[in-house]
C-alpha positions as CSV (number, residue, x, y, z in Angstrom):
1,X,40.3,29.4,143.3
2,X,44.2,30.4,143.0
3,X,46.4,30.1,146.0
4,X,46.7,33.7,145.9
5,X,42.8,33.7,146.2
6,X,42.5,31.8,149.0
7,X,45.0,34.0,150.8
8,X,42.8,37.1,150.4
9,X,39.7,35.2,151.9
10,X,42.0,34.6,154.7
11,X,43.7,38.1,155.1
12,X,39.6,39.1,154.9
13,X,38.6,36.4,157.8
14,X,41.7,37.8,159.7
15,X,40.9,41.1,159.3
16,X,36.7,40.6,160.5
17,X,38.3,38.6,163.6
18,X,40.2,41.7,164.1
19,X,37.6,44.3,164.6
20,X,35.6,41.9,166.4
21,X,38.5,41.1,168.9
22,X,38.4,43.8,170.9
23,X,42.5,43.6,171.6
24,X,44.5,46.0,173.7
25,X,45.2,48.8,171.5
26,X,49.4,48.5,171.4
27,X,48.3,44.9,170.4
28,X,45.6,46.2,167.8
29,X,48.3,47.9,165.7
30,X,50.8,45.2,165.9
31,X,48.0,43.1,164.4
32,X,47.1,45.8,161.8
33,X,50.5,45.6,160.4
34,X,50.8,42.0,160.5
35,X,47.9,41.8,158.6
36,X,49.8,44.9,155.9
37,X,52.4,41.9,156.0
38,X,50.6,39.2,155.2
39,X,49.2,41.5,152.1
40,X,52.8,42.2,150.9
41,X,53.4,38.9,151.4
42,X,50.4,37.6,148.9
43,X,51.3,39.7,146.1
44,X,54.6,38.0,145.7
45,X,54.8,34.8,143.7
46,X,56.7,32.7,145.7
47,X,55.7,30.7,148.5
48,X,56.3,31.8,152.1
49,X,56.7,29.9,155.2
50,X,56.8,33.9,156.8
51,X,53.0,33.8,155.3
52,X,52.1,30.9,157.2
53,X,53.4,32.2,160.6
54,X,52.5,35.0,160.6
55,X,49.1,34.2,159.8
56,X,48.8,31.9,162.5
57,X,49.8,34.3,165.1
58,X,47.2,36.3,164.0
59,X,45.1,33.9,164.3
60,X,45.8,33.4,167.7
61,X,45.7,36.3,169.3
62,X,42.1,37.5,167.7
63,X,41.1,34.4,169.5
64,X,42.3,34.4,172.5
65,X,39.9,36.7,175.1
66,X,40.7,39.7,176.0
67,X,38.1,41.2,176.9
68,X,36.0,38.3,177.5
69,X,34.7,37.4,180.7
70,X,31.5,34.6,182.3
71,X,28.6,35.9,184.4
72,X,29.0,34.7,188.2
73,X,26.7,33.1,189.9
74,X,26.9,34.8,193.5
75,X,24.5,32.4,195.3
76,X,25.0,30.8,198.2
77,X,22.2,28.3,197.9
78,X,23.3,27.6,193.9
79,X,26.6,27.1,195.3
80,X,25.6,24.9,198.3
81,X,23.1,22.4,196.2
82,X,25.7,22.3,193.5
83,X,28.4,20.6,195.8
84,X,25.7,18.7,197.7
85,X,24.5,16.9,194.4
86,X,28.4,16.5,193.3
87,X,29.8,15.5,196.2
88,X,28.7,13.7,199.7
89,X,30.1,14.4,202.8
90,X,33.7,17.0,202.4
91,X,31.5,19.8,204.4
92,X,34.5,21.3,205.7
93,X,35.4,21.5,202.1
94,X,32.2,23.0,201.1
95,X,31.9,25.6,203.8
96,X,35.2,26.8,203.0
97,X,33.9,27.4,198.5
98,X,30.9,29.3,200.8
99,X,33.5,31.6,202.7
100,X,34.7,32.5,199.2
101,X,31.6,33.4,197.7
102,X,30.1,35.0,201.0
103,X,33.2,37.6,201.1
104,X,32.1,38.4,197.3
105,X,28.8,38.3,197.3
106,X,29.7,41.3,200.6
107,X,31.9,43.7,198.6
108,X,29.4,43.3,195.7
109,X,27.3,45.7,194.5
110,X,25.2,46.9,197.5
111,X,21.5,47.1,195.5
112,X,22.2,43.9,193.6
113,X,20.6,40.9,194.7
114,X,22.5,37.8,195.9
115,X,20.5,35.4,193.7
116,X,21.2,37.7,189.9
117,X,23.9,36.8,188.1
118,X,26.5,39.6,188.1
119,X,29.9,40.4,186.6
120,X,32.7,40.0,189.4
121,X,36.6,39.1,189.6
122,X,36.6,36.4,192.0
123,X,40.2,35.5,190.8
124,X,40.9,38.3,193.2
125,X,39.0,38.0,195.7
126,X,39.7,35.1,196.4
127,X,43.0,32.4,197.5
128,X,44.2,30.0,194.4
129,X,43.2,26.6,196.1
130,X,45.6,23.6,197.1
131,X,43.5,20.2,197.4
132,X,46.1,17.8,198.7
133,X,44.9,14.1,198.8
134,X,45.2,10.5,197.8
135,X,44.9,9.3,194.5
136,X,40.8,9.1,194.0
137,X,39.7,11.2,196.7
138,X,38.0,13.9,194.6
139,X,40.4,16.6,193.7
140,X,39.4,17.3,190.1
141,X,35.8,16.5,190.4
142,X,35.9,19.0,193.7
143,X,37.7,21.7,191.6
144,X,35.3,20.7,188.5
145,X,32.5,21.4,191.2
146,X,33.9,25.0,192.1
147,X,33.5,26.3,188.6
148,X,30.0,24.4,188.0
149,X,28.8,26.2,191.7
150,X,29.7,29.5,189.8
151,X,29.5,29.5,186.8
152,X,32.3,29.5,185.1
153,X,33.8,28.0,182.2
154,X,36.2,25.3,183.5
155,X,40.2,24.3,181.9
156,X,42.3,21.7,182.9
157,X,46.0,21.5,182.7
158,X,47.9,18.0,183.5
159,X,51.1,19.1,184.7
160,X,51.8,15.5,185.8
161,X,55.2,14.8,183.7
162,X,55.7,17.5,182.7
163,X,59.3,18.3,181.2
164,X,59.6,21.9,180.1
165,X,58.4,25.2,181.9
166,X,57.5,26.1,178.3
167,X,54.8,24.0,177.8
168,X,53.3,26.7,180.4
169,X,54.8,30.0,178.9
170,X,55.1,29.1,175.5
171,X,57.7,29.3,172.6
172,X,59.4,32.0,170.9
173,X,57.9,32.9,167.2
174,X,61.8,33.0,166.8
175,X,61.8,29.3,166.6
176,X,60.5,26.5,163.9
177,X,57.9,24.8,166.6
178,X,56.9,28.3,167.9
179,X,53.0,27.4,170.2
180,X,51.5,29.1,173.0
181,X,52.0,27.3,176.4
182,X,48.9,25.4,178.1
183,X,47.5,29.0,179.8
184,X,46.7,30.2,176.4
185,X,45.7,27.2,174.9
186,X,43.4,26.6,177.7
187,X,41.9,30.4,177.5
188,X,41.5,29.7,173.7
189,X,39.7,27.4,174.0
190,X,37.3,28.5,177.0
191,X,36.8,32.0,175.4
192,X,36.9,33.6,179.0
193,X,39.4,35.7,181.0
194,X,37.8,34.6,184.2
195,X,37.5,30.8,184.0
196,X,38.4,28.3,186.7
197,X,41.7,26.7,185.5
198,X,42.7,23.7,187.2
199,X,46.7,22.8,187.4
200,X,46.6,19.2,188.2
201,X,49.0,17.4,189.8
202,X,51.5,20.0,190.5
203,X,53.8,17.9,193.0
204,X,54.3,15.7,189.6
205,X,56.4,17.9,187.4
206,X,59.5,16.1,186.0
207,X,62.7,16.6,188.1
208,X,64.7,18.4,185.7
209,X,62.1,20.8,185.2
210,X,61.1,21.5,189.0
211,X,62.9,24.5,189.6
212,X,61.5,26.7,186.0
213,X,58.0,25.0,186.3
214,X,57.7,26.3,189.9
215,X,58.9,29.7,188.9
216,X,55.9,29.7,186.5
217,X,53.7,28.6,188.9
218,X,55.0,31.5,191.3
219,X,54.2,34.0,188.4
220,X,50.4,32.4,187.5
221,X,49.5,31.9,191.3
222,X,51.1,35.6,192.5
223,X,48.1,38.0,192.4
224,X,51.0,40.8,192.2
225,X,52.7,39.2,188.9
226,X,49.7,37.6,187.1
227,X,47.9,40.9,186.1
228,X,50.7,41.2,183.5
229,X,51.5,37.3,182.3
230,X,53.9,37.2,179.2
231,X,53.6,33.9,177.1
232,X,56.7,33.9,174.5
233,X,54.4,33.1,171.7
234,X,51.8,35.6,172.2
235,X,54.6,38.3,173.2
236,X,51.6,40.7,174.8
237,X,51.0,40.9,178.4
238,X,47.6,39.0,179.7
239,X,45.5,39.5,182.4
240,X,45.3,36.6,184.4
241,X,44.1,37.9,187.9
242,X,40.5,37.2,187.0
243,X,41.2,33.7,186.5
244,X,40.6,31.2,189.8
245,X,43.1,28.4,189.9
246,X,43.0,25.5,191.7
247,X,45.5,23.2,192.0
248,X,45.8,19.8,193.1
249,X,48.7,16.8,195.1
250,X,48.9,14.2,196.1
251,X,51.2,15.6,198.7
252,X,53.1,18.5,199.1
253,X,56.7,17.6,199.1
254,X,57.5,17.9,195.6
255,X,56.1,21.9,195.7
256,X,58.5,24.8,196.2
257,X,57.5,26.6,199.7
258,X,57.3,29.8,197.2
259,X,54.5,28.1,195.6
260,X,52.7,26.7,198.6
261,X,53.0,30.2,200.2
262,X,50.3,31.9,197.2
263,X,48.2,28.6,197.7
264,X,45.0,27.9,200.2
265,X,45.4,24.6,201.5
266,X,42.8,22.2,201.4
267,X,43.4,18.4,202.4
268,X,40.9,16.0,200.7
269,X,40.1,12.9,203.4
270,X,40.1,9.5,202.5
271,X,36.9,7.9,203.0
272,X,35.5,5.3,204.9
273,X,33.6,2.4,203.8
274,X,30.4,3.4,205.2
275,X,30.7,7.2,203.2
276,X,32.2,4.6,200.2
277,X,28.6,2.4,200.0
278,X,26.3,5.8,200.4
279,X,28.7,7.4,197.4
280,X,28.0,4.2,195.2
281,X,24.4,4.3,195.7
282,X,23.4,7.8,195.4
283,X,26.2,9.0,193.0
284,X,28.5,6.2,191.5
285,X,25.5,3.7,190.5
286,X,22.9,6.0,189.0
287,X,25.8,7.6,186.7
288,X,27.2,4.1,185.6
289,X,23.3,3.1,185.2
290,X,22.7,5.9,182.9
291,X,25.9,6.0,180.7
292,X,25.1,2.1,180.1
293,X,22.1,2.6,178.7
294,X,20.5,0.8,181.6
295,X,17.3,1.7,183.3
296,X,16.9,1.5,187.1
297,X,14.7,-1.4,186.6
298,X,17.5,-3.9,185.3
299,X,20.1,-4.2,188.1
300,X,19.4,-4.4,191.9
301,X,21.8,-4.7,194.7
302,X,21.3,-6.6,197.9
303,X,22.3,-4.4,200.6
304,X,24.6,-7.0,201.8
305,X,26.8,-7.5,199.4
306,X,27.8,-3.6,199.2
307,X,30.6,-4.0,201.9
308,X,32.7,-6.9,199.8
309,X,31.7,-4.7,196.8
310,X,33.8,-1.9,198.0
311,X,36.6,-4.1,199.2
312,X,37.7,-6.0,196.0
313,X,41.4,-5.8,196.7
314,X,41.6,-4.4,200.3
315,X,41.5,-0.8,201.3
316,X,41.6,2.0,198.9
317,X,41.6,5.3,200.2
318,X,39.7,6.8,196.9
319,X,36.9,6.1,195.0
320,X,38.2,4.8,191.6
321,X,38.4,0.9,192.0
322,X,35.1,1.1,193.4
323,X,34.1,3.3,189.9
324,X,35.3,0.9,188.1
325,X,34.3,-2.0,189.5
326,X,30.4,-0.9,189.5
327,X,30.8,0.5,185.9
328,X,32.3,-3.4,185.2
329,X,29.4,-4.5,186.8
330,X,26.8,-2.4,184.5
331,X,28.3,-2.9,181.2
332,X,28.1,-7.3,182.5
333,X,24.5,-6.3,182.6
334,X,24.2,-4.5,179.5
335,X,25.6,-7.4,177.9
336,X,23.4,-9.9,179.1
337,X,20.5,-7.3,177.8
338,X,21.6,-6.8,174.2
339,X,21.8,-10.6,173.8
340,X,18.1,-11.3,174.7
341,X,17.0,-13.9,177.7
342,X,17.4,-11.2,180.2
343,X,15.8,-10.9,183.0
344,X,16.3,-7.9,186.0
345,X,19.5,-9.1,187.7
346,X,19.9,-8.8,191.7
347,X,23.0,-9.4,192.9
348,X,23.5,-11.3,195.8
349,X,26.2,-12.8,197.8
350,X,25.9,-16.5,196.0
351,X,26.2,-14.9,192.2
352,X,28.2,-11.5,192.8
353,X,31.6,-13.2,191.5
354,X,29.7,-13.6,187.6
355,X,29.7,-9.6,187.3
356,X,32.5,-8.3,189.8
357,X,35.0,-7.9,187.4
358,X,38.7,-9.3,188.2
359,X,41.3,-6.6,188.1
C-alpha cells in the first residue's frame, strides 16, 4: 500500500469517527473541513508535517465525549454497602456522599424509582469535594469509592509537582508540542462527560506555578465557568458541569481561599490502632491474601501479635506502612510455598521478626 493509500484509509476512519461523534455542530464543520484539508493535503506529493497535525486533532476531538454520559446509580442502599465494604469506620464521611445522593434522588424524576438506574447531572447538584488529611488516610480510595457508589467512570489527575497550568488547559496547535491538558486526556480516555475526576494533591502544585494552576482550578471547580471550559488544544468549549470533582490535601495552606471557597470540606481522621487492626483483618489482609496467590488456609495471625504489627516504626497516622508491611508478610509466605516444604504458617510473637519485613 502507498503512503498516499494509507492516508485515504485514514481520512475514511476520520471521516466514520466523525458521523459517529455526535460533535456540537460549529465544531462538526470545523472538522468537516479539516478533513477537506487533509484531502488537499494527500493529493500533493510531498510530505506534510500540516498532514500529521491536523490529523491528529481530528483524531482528538471525535474522541473525546461530547455527548457521552454514565447511568447513575441513585440508591441509597448501593451507595451505603459500597462505602461499608470499602471503607470501615469514616461514617461522618459516608453520611455526608448519602446527603448528596438523597438531595438527587429528591429532585429526580417523581415516578422513577430510587433503586433504577437513571440519567442525572450530579456534577451540579452537588459541591466539588475537599478531603483534607494525612498522608494514608484514605483520600483517593474514598474518592475512588464515591464514583464506584454511583456508578461512574472514575479519572485521576496527580497534580502533585506539577509545574505548568498547561498541563491542565492544554497547548496551543500553534506550537510544535501542541497536547490537550490532563481534563481532556482524562475524558478521552473515560469516554464520559459525567465521570468522577479526582485532582489529587492540590496543595502540591509547584511554587512557580501556584498562582495560574489555582486560576484553573477556580475555572474547573466554578459551576458558573465550567459549563464552557476552553482547553488551547481542542480550541471548542466543553461542558464540564456534569463532571463531579473531588479533590484531595494534605492540608490546606498551599490552596488559594478562591479555590477553597467552590470546595466542600471534608477532613479525613487519622486512625487509631484499634480501627488500624479491624482494617487489616477485614480489608488489608484478605486483599494482600488474594493478590498473592494465597488461600486463607496458608497464613494465620495470633491475635496478639496484631498490635506490634501495626507499630513497626511508631505511630503512623495512615494505613500505608501497615499495607505494606502485611503485603511483605504475604509475599514471605508465598515464597516459602513455591519452594515446597511448606506448611500453614501462624505467626506468633516468638517467629513474627522472620516475615515482618525491615523498612
Amino acid at each position: 500500500m502507498t503512503s498516499s493509500s494509507a492516508q485515504f484509509e485514514d481520512i475514511k476512519l476520520l471521516e466514520e469517527k466523525l458521523k459517529r461523534g455526535n460533535l456540537p455542530q460549529e465544531l462538526y464543520n470545523k472538522a468537516n473541513a479539516a478533513i477537506e484539508r487533509l484531502v488537499r493535503l494527500t493529493n500533493s506529493s510531498a510530505y506534510s508535517q500540516e498532514y500529521d497535525q491536523v490529523s491528529r486533532f481530528l483524531d482528538w476531538i471525535t474522541s473525546l465525549p461530547w455527548n457521552k454520559r454514565s447511568l447513575d446509580i441513585l440508591s441509597l442502599e448501593n451507595a451505603k454497602k459500597t462505602l461499608d465494604t470499602n471503607h470501615y469506620g469514616l461514617e461522618y464521611i459516608k453520611e455526608r456522599v448519602l446527603e448528596y445522593i438523597s438531595v438527587i434522588i429528591l429532585k429526580s424524576n417523581e415516578n422513577t424509582s430510587k433503586t433504577e438506574k437513571i440519567p442525572q447531572q450530579l456534577g451540579q447538584k452537588a459541591p466539588a469535594l475537599l478531603l483534607v488529611g494525612l498522608v494514608g488516610t484514605g483520600k483517593t480510595t474514598m474518592a475512588y469509592s464515591i464514583a464506584q457508589a454511583l456508578g461512574r467512570k472514575f479519572g485521576r489527575i496527580p497534580m502533585g509537582g506539577m509545574g505548568d497550568a498547561l498541563q491542565l488547559r492544554g497547548r496551543s496547535k500553534a506550537y510544535p508540542d501542541a497536547e490537550p491538558g490532563q481534563i481532556m486526556k482524562v475524558l478521552r480516555r473515560v469516554e464520559t462527560a459525567n465521570p468522577v475526576i479526582l485532582l489529587d494533591e492540590i496543595d502540591r502544585v509547584t511554587d512557580n506555578a501556584k498562582a495560574d494552576i489555582m486560576g484553573v482550578l477556580v475555572e474547573l471547580l466554578d459551576p458558573e465557568q465550567n459549563s464552557r471550559f476552553l482547553d488551547h488544544y481542542i480550541d471548542f468549549p466543553f461542558d464540564l458541569s456534569e463532571v463531579f470533582f473531588i479533590a484531595t490535601a494534605n492540608n490546606t495552606a498551599g490552596i488559594a481561599t478562591a479555590v477553597l471557597d467552590r470546595l466542600e470540606f471534608i477532613e479525613m481522621p487519622s486512625y487509631s490502632d484499634e480501627q488500624k487492626i479491624i482494617i487489616a483483618k477485614n480489608y488489608l489482609l484478605p486483599r494482600a491474601i488474594a493478590a498473592t496467590g494465597l488461600s486463607n488456609e496458608d497464613l494465620e495471625f495470633e491475635g496478639e501479635i496484631w498490635q506490634q504489627i501495626v507499630r513497626p516504626l511508631g505511630f503512623d497516622a495512615g494505613m500505608r506502612t501497615l499495607d505494606r508491611t502485611i503485603n511483605g508478610i504475604c509475599r514471605k509466605v508465598a515464597k516459602l510455598k513455591v519452594a515446597g516444604n511448606f506448611n500453614k504458617i501462624t505467626l506468633t510473637e516468638d517467629n513474627m521478626k522472620k516475615y515482618i519485613p525491615v523498612w
